[in-house]
N, C-alpha and C positions, 0 to 999 in steps of 0.2 A: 243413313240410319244410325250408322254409329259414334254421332255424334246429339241423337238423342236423348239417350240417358243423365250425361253432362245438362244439357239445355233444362232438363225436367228438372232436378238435382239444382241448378241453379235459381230456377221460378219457386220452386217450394222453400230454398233455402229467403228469397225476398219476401215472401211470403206469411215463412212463418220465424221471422225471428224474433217478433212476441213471444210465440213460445217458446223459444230456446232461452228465453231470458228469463222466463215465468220457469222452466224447468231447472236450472241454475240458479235464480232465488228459493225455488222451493228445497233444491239441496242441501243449500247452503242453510237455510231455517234449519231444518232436521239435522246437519249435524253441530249445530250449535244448541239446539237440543240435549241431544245426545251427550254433549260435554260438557252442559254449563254445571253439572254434580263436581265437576274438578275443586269449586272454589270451596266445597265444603270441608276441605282438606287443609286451606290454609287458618292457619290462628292470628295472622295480624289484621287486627279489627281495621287500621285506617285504609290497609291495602284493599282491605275486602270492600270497604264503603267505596273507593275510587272504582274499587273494577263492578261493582254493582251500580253505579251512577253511568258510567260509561257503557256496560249493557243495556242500561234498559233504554239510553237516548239507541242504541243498535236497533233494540226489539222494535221499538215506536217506526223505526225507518223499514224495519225488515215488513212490516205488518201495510204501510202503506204501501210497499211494493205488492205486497203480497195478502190484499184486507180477508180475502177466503182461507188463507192458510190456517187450520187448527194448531198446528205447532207453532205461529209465531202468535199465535192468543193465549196458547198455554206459558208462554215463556213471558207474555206481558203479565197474566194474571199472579204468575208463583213470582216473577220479579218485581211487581208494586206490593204485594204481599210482603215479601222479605224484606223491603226495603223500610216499607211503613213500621215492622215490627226491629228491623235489627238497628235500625237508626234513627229515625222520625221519633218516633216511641222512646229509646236510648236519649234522645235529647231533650225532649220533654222532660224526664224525668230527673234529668240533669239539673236543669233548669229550677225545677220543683224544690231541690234540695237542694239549690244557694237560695229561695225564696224570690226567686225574680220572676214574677207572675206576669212580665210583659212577655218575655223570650218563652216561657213553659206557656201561654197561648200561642205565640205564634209556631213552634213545634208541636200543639197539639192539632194546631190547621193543617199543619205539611204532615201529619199521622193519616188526619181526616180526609184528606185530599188522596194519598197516596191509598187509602184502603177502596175509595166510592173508584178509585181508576181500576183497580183491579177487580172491583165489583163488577164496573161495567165491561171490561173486557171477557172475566168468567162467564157473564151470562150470555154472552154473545157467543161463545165458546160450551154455552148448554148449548145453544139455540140450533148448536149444529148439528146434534141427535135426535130432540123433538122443540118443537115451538110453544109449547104450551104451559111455559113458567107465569107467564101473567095470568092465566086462570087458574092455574093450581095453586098459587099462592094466596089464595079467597082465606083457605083457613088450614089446619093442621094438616083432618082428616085426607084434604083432596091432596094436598103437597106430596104427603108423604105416599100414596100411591102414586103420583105421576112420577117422585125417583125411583120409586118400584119398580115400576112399569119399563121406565126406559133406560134405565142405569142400573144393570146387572151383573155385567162384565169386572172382572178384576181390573181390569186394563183401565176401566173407568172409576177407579178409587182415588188416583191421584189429580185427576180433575175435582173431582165432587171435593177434594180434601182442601184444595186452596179458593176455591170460590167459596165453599165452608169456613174454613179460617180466615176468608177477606171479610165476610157477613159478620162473622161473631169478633173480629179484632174493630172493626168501622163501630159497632153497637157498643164495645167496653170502651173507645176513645171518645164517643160524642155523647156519650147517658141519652141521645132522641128517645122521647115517650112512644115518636111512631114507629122507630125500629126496634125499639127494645121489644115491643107487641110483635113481632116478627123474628124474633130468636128462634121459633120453631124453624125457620128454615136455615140456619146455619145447625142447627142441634142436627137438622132430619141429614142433611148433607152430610156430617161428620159421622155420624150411625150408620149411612149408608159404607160411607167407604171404608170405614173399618170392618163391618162384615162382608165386604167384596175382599179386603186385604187389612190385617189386623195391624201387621208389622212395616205397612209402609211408614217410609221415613221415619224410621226408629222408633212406629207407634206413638205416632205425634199426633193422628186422631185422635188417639185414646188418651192421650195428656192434654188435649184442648177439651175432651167432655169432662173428664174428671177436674179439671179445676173450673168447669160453667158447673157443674153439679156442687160446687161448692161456695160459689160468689158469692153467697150472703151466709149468714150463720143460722138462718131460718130453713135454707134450700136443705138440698137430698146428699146430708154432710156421708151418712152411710154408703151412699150408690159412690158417690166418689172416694171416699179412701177407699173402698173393696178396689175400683179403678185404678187410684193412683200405686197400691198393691201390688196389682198383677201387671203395670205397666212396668215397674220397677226390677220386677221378675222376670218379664220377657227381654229387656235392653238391656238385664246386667249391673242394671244401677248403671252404666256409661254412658248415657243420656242426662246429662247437668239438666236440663232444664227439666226434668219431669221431679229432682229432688229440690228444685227451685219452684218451681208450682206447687209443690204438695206443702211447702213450708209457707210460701206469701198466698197461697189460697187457703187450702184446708188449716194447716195449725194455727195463721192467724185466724180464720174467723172459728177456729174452736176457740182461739182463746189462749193455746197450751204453749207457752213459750219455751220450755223444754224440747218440747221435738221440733219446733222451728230452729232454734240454734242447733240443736243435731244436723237436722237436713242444710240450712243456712253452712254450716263451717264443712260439712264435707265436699260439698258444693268449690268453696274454697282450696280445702287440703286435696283434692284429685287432682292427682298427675296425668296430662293427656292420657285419659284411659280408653279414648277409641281414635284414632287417628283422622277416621271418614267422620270424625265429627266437629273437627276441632274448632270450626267458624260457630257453631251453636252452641259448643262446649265455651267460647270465651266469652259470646254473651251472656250463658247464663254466669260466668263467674263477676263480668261486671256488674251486673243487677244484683248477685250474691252481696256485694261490698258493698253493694247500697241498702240492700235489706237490714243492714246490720247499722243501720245509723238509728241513733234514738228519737228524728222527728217518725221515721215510719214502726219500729221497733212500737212508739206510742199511738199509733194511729190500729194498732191491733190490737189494743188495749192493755201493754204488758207495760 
């Protein structure tokens, strides 16, 4: 008999070492999780492109090990997101501004590409609270009850905020007439998670409404600078990219080339002014330097 316990111990161990390997991948997800906020620390843009290319081939592998895990969906959806927006985006633009219209299409497919992968893992990654994103999205009204409804929790603002900013960054990269009809549900996602959590990630909700409430010179130019306002109040101004959106959204399409080169050179002249931010502080200063060239300078009509 006392040699049973071993025996048992032994048949359970053949048994279940599925799951001791589903328990030990799901670990290992969660604290890669946990730690992927380190790289927002670093300022060297090419370093940060290498070790974000080499995540996200991780994320892709962690996710087929692991296709149930919600944390390795959250970490594919915020890692095609970042990636689409800090470098896909970044080279497009590049591109744009030597005028080589072959390389600024084919970076604006690898934008396009990189926003619909994170679209489809975000919603995959709703689907695992309630299932009902394909009927709620009929029209406004039902959408925006079903976030209502099912995404209440604070915990659940930095979900809604990057499937939110994969919807509304994929609709500014491709102009689609059939998604641009569907901004309600990146607008309703980013509304929601700022009133779950206003100051998540430096209140980068509220820096992606205020410059959609400013995209055209016709739109709700008042709801957004009141926006861009109190964004700039809550972060301290240490947030580069909310005085770089207030400058290439709002003062270009007011018009007002004064406070764009204000916002535009301080953008510039800040010395690491938050540390936890320095990978979003150096894009926006790259895009600063480009703001300031006179093909886009004219394109906002100054």
């Amino acid at each position: 008999m006392r040699f049973l316990p071993f025996a048992a111990a032994a048949a359970l161990a053949l048994t279940s070492s599925g799951c001791i390997k589903a328990m030990l991948t799901n670990g290992q997800i969660s604290a890669t999780r946990q730690a992927s906020s380190a790289l927002d620390t670093v300022g060297d843009y090419e370093m940060a492109r290498a070790s974000v290319s080499a995540g996200l081939a991780q994320f892709e592998g962690m996710h087929r090990l692991a296709p149930d895990n919600t944390d390795a969906l959250f970490l594919l959806t915020k890692g095609w997101t970042g990636y689409a927006f800090a470098f896909a985006e970044d080279d497009m633009e590049a591109a744009q501004d030597k005028n080589d219209d072959e390389m600024a299409a084919y970076h604006k497919k690898r934008a396009r590409m990189a926003y619909e992968r994170a679209c489809f893992y975000g919603l995959e990654l709703l689907h695992h609270t309630d299932e009902g994103f394909e009927a709620a999205r009929k029209n406004e009204g039902t959408f925006k009850k079903w976030v209502g409804d099912n995404f209440d929790s604070k915990d659940d603002a930095e979900t809604l905020f990057w499937v939110g900013y994969a919807w509304l960054g994929r609709v500014n990269v491709t102009k689609d007439p059939a998604l641009v009809g569907e901004l309600f549900i990146a607008v309703t996602l980013l509304e929601q998670s700022v009133k779950l959590d206003p100051l998540y990630n430096h209140s980068a909700g509220q820096t992606a409404l205020a410059a959609y409430h400013s995209r055209t010179a016709m739109s709700e130019m008042d709801q957004s600078q009141k926006l861009f306002e109190d964004t700039l109040a809550k972060t301290q101004r240490k947030s580069l990219v909310v005085q770089l959106n207030y400058a290439t959204r709002y003062a270009c399409n007011k018009g007002d080339r004064a406070m764009y080169e204000k916002l535009i050179n301080e953008v510039l002249t800040a010395d690491d002014p938050d540390p936890q931010q320095r990978f979003t502080n150096t894009i926006a200063k790259r895009r600063a330097r480009r703001a300031l060239l006179k093909s886009r300078m004219e394109d906002c009509g100054f």
